[in-house]
Backbone as numpy.savetxt, mean C-alpha at the origin, in Angstrom:
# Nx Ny Nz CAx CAy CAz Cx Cy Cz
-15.84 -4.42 14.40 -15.35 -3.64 13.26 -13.87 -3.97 13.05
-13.35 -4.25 11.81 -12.37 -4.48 11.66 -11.20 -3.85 11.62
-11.11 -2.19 11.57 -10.43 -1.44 11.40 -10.28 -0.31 12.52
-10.06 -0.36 13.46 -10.47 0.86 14.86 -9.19 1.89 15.07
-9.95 3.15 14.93 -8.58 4.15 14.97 -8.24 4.41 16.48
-7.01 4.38 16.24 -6.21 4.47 17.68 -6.00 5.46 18.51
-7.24 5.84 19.09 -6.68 7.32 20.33 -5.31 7.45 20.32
-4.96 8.89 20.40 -3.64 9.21 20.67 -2.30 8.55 20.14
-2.39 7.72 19.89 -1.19 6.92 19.01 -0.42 7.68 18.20
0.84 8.42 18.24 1.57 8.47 16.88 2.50 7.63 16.41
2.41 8.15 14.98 3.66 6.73 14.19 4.75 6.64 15.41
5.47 7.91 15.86 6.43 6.62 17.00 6.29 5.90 17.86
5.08 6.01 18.47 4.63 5.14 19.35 4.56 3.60 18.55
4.13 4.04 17.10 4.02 2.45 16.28 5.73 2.09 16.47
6.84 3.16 16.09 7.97 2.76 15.92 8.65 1.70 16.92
8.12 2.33 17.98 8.96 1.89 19.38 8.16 0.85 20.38
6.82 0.49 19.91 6.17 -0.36 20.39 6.12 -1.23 20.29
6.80 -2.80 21.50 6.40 -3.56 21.50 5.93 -4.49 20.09
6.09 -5.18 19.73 5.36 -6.31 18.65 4.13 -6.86 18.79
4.19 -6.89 20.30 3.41 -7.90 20.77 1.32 -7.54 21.32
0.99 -6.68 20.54 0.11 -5.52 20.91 -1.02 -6.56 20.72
-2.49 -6.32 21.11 -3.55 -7.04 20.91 -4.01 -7.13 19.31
-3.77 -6.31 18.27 -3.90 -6.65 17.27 -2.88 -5.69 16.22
-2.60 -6.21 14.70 -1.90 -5.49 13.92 -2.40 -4.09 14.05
-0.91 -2.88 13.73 -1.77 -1.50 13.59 -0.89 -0.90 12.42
-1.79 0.13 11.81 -1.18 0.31 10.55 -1.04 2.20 10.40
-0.02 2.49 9.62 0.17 3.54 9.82 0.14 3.66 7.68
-0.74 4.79 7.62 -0.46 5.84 6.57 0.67 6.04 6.27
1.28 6.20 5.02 2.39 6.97 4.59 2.20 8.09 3.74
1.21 7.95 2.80 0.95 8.71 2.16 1.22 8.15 0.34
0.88 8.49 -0.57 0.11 7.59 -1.64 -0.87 6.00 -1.47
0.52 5.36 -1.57 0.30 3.78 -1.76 0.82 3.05 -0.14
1.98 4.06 0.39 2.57 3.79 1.43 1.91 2.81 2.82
2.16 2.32 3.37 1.63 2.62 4.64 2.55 1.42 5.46
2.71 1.40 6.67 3.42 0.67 7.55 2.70 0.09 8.46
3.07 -1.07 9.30 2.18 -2.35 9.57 3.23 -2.62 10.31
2.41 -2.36 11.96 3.19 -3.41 13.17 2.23 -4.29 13.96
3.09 -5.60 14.15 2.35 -6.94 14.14 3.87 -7.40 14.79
3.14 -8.91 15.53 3.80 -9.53 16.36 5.29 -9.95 15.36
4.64 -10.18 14.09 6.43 -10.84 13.43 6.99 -9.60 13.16
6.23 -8.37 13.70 7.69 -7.32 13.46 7.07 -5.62 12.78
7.73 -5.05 11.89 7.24 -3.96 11.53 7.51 -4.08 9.81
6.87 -3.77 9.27 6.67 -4.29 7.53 6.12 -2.88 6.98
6.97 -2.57 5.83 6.28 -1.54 4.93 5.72 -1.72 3.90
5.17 -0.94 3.24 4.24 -1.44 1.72 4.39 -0.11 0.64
5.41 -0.43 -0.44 4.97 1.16 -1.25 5.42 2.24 -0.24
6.76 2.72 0.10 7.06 3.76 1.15 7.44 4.61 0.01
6.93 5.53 0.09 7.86 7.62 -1.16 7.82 8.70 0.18
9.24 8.21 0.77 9.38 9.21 1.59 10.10 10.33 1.13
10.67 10.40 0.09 11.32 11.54 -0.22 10.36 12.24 -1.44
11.65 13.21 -1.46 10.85 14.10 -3.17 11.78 13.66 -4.38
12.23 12.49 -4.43 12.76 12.55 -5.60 12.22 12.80 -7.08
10.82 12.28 -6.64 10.19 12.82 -7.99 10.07 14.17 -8.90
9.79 14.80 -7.85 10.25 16.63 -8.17 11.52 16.97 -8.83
12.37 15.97 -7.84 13.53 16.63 -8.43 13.86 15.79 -10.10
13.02 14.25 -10.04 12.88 14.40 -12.01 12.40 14.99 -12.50
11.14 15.42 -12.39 10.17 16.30 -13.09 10.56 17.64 -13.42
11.42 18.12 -12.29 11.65 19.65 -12.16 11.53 20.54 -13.44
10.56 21.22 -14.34 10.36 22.31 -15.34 9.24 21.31 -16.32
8.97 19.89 -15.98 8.39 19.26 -16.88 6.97 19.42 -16.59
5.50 19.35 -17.43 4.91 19.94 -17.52 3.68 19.25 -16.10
4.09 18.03 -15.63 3.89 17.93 -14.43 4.91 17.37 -13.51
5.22 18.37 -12.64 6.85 18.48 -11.97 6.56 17.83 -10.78
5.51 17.38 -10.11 5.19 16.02 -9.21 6.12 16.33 -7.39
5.34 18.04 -7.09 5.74 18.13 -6.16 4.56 17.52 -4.86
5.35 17.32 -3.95 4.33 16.46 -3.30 3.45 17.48 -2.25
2.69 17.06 -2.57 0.69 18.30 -1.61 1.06 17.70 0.01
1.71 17.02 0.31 2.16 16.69 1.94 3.50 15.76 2.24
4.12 16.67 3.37 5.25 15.94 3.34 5.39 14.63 3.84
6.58 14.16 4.01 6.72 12.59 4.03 6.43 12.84 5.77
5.97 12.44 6.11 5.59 11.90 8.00 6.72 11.74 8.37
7.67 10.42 8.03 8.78 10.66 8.79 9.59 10.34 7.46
10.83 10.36 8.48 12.50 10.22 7.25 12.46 8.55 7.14
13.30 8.36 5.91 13.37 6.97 5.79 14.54 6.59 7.27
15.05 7.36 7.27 16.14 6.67 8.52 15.76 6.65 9.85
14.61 7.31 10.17 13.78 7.02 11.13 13.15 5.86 11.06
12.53 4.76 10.05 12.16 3.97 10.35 13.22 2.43 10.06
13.34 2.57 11.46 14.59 1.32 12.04 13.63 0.52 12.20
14.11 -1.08 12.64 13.47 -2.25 12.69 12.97 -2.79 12.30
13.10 -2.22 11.04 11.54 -3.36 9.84 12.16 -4.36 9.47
11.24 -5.27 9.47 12.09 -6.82 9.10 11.50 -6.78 7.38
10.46 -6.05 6.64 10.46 -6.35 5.37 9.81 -5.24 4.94
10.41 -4.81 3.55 9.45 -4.16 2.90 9.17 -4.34 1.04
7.72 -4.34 0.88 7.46 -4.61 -0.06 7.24 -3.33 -1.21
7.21 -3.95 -2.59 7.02 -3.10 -3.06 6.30 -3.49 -4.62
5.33 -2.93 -5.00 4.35 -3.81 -6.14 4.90 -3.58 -7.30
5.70 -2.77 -7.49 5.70 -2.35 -9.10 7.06 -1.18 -9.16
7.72 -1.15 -10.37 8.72 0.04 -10.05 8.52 1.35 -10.31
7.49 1.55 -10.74 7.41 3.54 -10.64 7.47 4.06 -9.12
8.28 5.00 -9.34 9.21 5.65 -8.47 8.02 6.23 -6.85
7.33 6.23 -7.43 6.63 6.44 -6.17 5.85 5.11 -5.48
6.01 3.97 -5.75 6.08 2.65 -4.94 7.18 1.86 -4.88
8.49 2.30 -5.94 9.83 1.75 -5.58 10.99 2.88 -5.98
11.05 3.79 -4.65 11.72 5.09 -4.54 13.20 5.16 -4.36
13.97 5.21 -5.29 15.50 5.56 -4.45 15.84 6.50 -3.45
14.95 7.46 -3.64 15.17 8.15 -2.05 15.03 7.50 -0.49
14.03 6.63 -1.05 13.31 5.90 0.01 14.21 4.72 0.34
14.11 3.45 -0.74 14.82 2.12 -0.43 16.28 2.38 -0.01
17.00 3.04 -0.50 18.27 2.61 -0.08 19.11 3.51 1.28
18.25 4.66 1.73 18.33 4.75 3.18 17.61 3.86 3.88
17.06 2.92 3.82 16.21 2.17 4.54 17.28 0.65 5.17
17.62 1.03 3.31 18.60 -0.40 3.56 19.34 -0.48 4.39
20.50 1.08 4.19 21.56 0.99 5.28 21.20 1.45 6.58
19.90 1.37 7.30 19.28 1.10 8.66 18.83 0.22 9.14
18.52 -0.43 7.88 17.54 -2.03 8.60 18.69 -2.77 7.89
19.81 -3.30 8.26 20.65 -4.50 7.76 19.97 -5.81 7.62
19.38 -6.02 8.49 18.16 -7.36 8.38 16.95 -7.30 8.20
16.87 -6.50 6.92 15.24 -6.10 6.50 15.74 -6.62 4.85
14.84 -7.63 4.27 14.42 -8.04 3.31 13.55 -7.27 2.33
13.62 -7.10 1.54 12.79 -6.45 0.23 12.16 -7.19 -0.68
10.60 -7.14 -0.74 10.08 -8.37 -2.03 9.80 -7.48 -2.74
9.93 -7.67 -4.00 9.92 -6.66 -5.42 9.16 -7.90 -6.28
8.48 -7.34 -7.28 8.24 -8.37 -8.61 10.18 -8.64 -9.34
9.52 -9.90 -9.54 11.23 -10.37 -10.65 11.43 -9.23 -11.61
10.52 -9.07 -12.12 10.49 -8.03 -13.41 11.12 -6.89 -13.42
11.43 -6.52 -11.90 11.32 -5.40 -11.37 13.14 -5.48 -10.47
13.58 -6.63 -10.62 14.80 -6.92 -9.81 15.74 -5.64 -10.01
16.50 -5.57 -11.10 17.25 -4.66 -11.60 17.00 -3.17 -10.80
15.77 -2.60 -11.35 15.67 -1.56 -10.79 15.60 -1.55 -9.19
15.66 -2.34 -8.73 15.52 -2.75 -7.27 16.43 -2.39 -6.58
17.72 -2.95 -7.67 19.08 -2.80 -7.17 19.91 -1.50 -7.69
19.38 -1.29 -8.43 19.89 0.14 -9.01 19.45 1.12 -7.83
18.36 1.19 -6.82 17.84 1.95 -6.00 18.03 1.93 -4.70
18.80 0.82 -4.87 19.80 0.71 -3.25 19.55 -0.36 -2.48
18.92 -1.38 -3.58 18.56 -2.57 -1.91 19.95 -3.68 -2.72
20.50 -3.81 -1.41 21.57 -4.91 -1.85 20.67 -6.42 -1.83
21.52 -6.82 -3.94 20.99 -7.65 -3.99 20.65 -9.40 -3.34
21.44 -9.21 -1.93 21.40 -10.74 -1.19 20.51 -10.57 -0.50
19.64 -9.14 -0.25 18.41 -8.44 0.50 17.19 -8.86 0.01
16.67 -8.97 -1.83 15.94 -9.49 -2.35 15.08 -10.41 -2.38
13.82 -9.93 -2.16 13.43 -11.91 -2.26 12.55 -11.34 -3.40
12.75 -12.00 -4.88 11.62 -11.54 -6.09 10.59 -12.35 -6.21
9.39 -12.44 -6.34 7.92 -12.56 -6.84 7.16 -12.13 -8.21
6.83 -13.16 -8.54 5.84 -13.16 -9.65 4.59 -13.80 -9.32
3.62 -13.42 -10.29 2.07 -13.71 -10.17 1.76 -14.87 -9.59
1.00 -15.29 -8.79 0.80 -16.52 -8.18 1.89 -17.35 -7.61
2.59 -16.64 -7.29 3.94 -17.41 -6.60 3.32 -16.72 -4.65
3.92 -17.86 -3.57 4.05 -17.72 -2.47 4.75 -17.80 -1.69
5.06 -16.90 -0.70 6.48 -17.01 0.22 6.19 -16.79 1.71
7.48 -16.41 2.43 7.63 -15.89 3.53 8.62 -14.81 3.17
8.41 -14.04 4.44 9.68 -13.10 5.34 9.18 -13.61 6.18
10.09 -13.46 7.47 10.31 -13.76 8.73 8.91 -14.76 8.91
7.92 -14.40 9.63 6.74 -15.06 10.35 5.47 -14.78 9.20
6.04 -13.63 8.41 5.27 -13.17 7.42 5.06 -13.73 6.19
4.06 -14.39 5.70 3.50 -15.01 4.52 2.90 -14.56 3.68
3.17 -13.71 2.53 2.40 -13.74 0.73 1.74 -14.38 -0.12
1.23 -13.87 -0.65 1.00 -14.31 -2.31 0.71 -13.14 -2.98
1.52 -13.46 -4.45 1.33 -12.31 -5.06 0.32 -12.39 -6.25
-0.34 -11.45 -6.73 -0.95 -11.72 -7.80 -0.80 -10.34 -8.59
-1.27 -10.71 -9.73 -0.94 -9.87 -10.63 -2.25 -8.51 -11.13
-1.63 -7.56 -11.08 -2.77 -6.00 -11.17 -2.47 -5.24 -12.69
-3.07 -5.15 -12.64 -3.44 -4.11 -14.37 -3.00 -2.82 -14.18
-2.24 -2.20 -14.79 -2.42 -0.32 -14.24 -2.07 0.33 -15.85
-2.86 0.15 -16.29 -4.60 -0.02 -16.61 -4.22 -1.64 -17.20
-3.45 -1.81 -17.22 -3.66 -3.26 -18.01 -2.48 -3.99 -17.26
-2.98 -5.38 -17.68 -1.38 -6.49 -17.04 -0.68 -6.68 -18.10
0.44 -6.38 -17.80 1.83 -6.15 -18.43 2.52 -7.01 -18.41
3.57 -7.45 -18.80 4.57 -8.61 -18.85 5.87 -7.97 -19.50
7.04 -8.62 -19.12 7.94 -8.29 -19.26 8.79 -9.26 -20.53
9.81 -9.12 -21.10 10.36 -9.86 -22.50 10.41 -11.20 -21.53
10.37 -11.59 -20.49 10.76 -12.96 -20.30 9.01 -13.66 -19.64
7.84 -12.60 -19.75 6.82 -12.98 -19.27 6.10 -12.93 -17.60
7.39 -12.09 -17.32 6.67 -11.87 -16.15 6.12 -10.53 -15.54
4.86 -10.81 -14.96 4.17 -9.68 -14.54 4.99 -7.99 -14.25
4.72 -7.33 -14.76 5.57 -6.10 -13.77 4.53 -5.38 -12.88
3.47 -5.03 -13.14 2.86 -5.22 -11.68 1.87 -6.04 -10.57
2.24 -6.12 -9.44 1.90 -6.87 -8.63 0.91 -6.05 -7.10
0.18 -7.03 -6.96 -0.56 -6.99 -5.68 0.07 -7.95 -5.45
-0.32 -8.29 -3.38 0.53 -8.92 -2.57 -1.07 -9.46 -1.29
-1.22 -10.49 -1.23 -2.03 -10.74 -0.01 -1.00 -11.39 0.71
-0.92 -10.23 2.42 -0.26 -10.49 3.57 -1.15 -11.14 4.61
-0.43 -12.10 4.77 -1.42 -12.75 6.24 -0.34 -12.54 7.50
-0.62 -12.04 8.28 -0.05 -12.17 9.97 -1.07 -12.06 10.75
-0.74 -12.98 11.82 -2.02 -12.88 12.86 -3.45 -13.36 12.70
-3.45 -14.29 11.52 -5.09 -14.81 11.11 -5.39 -13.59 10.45
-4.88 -12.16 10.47 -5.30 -11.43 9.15 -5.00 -11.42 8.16
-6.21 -11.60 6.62 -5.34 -11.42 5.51 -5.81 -10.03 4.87
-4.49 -8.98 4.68 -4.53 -7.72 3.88 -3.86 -8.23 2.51
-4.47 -7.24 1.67 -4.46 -7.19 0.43 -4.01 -5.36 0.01
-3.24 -5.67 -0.48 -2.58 -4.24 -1.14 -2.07 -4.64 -2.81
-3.29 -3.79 -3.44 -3.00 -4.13 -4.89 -1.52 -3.28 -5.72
-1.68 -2.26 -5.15 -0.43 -1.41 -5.92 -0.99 -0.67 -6.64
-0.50 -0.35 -7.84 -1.64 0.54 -8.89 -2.56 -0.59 -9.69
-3.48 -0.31 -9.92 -4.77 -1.64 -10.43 -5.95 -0.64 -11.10
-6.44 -1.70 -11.55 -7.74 -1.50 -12.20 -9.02 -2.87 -12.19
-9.50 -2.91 -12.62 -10.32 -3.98 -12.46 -10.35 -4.89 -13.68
-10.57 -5.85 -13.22 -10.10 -6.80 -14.49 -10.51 -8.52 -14.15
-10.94 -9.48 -15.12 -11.66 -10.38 -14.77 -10.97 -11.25 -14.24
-11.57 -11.91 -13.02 -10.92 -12.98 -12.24 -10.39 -12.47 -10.93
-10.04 -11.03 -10.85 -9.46 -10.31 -9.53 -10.34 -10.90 -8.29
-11.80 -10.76 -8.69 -12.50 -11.01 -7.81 -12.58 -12.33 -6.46
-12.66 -13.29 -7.92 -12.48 -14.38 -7.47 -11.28 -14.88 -6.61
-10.35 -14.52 -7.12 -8.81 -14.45 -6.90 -8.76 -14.03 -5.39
-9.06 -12.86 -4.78 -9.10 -12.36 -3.87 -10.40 -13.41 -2.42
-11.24 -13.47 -3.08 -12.27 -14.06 -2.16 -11.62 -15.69 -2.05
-11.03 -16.22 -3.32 -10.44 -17.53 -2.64 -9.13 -17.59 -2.09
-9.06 -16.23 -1.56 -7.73 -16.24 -0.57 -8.30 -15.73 0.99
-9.94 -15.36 0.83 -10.33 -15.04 2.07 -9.97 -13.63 2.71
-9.45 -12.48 2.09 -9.14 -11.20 2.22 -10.38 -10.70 3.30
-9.41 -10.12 4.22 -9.96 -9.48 5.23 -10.48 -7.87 4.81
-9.73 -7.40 4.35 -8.93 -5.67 4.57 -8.21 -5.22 3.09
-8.82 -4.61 2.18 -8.12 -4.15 1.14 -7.29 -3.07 1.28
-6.06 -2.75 0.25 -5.86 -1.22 0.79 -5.65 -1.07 -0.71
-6.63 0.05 -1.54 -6.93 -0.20 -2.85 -6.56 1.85 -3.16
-6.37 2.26 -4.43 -6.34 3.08 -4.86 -7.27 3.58 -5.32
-7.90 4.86 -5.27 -9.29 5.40 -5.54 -8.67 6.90 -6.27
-7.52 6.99 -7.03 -7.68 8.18 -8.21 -7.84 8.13 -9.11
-8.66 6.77 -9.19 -9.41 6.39 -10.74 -8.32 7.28 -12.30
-9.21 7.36 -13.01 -8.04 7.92 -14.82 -9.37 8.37 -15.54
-8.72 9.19 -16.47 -9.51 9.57 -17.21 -8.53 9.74 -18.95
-9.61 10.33 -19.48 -8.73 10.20 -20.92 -7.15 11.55 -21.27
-7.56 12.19 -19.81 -6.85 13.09 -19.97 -4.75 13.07 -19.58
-5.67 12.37 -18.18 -4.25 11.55 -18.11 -3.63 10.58 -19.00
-4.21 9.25 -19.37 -4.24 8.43 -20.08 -2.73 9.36 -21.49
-3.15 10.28 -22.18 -3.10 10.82 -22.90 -1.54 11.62 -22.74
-1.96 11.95 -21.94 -0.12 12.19 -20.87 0.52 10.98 -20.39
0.38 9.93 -20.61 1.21 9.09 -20.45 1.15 8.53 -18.41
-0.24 9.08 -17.80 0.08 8.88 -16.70 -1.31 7.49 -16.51
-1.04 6.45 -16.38 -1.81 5.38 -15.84 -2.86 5.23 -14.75
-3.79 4.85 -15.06 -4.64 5.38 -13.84 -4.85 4.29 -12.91
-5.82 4.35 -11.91 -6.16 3.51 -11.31 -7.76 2.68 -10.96
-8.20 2.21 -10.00 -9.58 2.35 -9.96 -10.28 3.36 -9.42
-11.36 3.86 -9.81 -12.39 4.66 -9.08 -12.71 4.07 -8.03
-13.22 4.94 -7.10 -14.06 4.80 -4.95 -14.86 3.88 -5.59
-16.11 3.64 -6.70 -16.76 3.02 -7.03 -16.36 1.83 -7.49
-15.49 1.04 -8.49 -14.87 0.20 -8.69 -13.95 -0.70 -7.37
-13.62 0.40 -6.44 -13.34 -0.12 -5.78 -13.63 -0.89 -4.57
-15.03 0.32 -4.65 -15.99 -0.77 -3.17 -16.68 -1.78 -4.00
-16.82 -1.44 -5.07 -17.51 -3.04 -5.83 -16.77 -4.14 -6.17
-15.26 -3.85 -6.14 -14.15 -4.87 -5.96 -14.01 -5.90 -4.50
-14.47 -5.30 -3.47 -14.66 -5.29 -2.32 -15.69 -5.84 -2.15
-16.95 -5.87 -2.86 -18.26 -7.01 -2.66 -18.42 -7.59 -3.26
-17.76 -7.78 -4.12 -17.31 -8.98 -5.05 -16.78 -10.26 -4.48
-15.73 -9.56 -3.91 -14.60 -10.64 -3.32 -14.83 -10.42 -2.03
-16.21 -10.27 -1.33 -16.58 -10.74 -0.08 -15.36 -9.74 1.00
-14.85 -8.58 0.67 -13.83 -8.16 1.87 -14.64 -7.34 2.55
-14.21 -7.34 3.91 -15.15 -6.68 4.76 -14.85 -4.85 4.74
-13.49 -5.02 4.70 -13.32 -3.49 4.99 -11.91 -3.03 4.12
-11.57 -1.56 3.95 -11.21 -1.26 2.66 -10.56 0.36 3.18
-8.90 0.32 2.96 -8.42 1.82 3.25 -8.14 2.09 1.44
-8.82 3.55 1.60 -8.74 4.14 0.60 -7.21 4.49 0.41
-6.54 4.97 -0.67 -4.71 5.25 -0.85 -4.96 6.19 -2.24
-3.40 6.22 -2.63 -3.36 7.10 -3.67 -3.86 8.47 -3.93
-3.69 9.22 -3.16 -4.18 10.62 -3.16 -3.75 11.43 -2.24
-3.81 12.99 -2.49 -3.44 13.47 -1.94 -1.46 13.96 -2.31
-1.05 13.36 -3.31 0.03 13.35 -2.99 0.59 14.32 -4.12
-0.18 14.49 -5.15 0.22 15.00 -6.74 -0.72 15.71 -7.35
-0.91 17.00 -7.18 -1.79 17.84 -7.63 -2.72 17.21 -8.88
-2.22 16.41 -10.15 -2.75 15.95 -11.06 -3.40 14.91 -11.40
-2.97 14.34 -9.94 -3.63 12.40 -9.98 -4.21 11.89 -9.05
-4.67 12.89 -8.35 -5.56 12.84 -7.27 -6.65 12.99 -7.08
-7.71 12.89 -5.97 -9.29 13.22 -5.98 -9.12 14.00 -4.51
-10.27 14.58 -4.07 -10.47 15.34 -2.95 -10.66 14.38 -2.13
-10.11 15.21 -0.73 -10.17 14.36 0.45 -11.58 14.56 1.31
-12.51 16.03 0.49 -14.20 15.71 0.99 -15.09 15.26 0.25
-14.23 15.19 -1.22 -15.05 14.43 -2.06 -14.93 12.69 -1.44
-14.07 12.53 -1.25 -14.10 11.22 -0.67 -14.82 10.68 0.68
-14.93 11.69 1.51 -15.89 11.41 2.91 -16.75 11.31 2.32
-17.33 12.19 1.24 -19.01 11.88 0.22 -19.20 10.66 0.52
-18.58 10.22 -0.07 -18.21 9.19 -1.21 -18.41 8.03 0.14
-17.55 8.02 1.27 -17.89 6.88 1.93 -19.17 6.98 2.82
-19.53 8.27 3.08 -20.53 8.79 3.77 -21.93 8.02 3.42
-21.90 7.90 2.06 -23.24 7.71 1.19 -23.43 6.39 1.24
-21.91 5.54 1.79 -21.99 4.21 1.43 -23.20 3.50 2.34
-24.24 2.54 1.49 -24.58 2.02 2.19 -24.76 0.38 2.37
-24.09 -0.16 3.40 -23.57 -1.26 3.87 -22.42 -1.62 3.42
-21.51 -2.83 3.56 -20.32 -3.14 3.68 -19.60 -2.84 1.99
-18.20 -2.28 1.92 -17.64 -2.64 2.96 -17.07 -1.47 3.94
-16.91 -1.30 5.10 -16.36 -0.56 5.92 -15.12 0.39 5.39
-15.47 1.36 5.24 -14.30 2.70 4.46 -14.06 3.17 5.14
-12.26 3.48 4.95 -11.53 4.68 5.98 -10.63 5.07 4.62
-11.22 6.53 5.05 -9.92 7.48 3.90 -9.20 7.91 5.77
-7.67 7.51 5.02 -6.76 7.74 6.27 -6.18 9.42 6.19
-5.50 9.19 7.27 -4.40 10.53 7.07 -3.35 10.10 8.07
-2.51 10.88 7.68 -0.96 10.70 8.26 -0.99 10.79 9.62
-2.19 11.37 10.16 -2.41 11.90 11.80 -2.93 10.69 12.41
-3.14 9.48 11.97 -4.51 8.74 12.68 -3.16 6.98 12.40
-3.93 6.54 13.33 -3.15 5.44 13.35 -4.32 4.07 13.69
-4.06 2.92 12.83 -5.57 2.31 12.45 -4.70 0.49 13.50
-6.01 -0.08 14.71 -5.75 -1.01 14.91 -6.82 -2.23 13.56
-5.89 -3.06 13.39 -6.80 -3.90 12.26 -6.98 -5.22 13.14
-8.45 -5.91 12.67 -9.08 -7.01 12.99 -9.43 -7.81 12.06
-8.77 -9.06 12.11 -9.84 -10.22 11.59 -11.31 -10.30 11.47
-11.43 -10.71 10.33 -12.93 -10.94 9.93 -13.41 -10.68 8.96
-14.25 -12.62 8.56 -14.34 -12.53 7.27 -16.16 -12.13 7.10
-16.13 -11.83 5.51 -17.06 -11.31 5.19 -17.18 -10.41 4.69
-18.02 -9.55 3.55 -18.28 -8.76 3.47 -19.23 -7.45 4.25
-20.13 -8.75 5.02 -20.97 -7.87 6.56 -20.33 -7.67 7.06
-18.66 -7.91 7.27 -18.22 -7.13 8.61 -17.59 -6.06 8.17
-16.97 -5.60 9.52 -16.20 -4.63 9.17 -14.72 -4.42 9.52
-13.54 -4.23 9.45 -12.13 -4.63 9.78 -11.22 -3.29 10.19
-11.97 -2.27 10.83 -10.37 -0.73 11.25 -11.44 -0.86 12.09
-9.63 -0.16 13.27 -10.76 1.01 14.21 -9.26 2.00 14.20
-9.52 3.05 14.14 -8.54 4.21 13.53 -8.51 5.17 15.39
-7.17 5.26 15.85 -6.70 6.73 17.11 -5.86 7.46 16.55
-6.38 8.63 16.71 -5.35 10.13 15.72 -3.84 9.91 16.56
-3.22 9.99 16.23 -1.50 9.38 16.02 -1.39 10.86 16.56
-1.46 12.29 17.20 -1.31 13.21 17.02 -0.22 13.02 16.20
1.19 13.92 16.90 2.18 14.52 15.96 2.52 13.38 15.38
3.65 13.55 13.76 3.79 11.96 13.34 5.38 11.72 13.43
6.28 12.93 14.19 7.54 12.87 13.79 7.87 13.05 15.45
């Protein structure tokens, strides 16, 4: 199984552990968030550790207080050599978040979409910190290797000079390749796209949209359904559910979602996470397999 939860493990144990562990392990943050330690180091994805959102929203008619708090402080997490981030709405590229991060990790790199540079730097990552990405472009951090491709939320966007503003990212470390779309929807070619990169492990958004949001100006994402069929499409074995839980209005239930994976039958391998559980990840391709094994993290601070 590709995904195995980690007895007893909490996020500091991820903090302070070694690099060098028998396989990558990944920690929840909460929305889109989640953190990833692996031999080249400790890497974030989409971190909203603060409430800054509340404090924009504050009297507006959805004031975007958050249904669970942040696990830990951004200045608690020291040592990351990179963190990414798909797109700039504030809850996958946070000023509360990035720019305490910055002035803790001095040698932590930030990949942002190009599109997205400006606000990057407006939010606290100094710009010699930067490394920018657009659609089908490939890089490194440290030992760590990308490619980015481009996600719909609800549609693919472009910017006055043509470049994507939001982005998915396939990370390979360790012979694993994860895939973290950002906000997405489904859209032709994803599929393919993904399976000829050999994706192990999705980590996909399941608070799907409806016309109601839409209508309010709030973008949706894919449905649990869209999303495990994104997932056997593109041959991935196993798949952490995200995006929820965090915003009274743009969210789905967390037993509607055990349903939901409960019922599944055959691949790919589903884990709706929580902030308590801490997931070792495995190689392996296929859609027959499966890629977590999840140990409750007890406390996370």
């Amino acid at each position: 199984m590709p995904i195995v939860t980690c007895q007893g493990l909490r996020l500091r144990d991820i903090l302070l552990a070694p690099p060098d562990g028998p396989a990558p392990v990944l920690a929840w943050l909460g929305q889109a968030g989640v953190l990833v330690r692996c031999r080249a180091g400790l890497l974030a994805i989409d971190p909203y550790l603060s409430d800054s959102l509340a404090a924009k929203y504050r009297g507006a008619r959805f004031p975007h207080v958050r249904m669970m708090p942040p696990p830990v402080a951004p200045e608690e997490l020291t040592a990351l050599n990179a963190v990414f981030c798909t797109h700039s709405h504030t809850d996958h590229m946070d000023p509360g978040t990035l720019g305490p991060l910055a002035r803790v990790n001095p040698g932590c790199r930030f990949v942002v979409p190009r599109s997205g540079r400006a606000t990057a730097e407006e939010r606290g990552v100094p710009p010699e910190r930067l490394i920018t990405a657009d659609a089908g472009e490939t890089g490194t951090v440290g030992a760590v290797r990308w490619h980015a491709l481009a996600s719909a939320h609800e549609e693919l966007k472009t910017d006055a000079a043509g470049r994507q503003m939001f982005l998915g990212y396939v990370i390979e470390l360790e012979g694993l390749r994860i895939y973290h779309s950002g906000d997405c929807v489904p859209y032709p070619g994803l599929a393919a796209e993904l399976r000829r990169h050999g994706v192990d492990m999705a980590i996909l958004p399941v608070n799907g949209r409806d016309m109601q949001r839409s209508a309010a100006g709030i973008p949706g994402n894919f449905t649990f359904a869209e999303a495990v069929d994104l997932c056997r499409h593109a041959g991935i074995g196993a798949m952490l559910a995200c995006h929820f839980g965090m915003f009274d209005f743009n969210t789905v239930g967390e037993a509607w979602l055990d349903e939901q994976i409960a019922a599944l039958a055959g691949p790919p391998q589903c884990v709706r996470p929580d902030v308590t559980t801490a997931y070792e990840l495995h190689a392996s391709r296929g859609a027959a397999a499966g890629a977590f094994r999840s140990q409750p993290r007890g406390t996370t601070t």
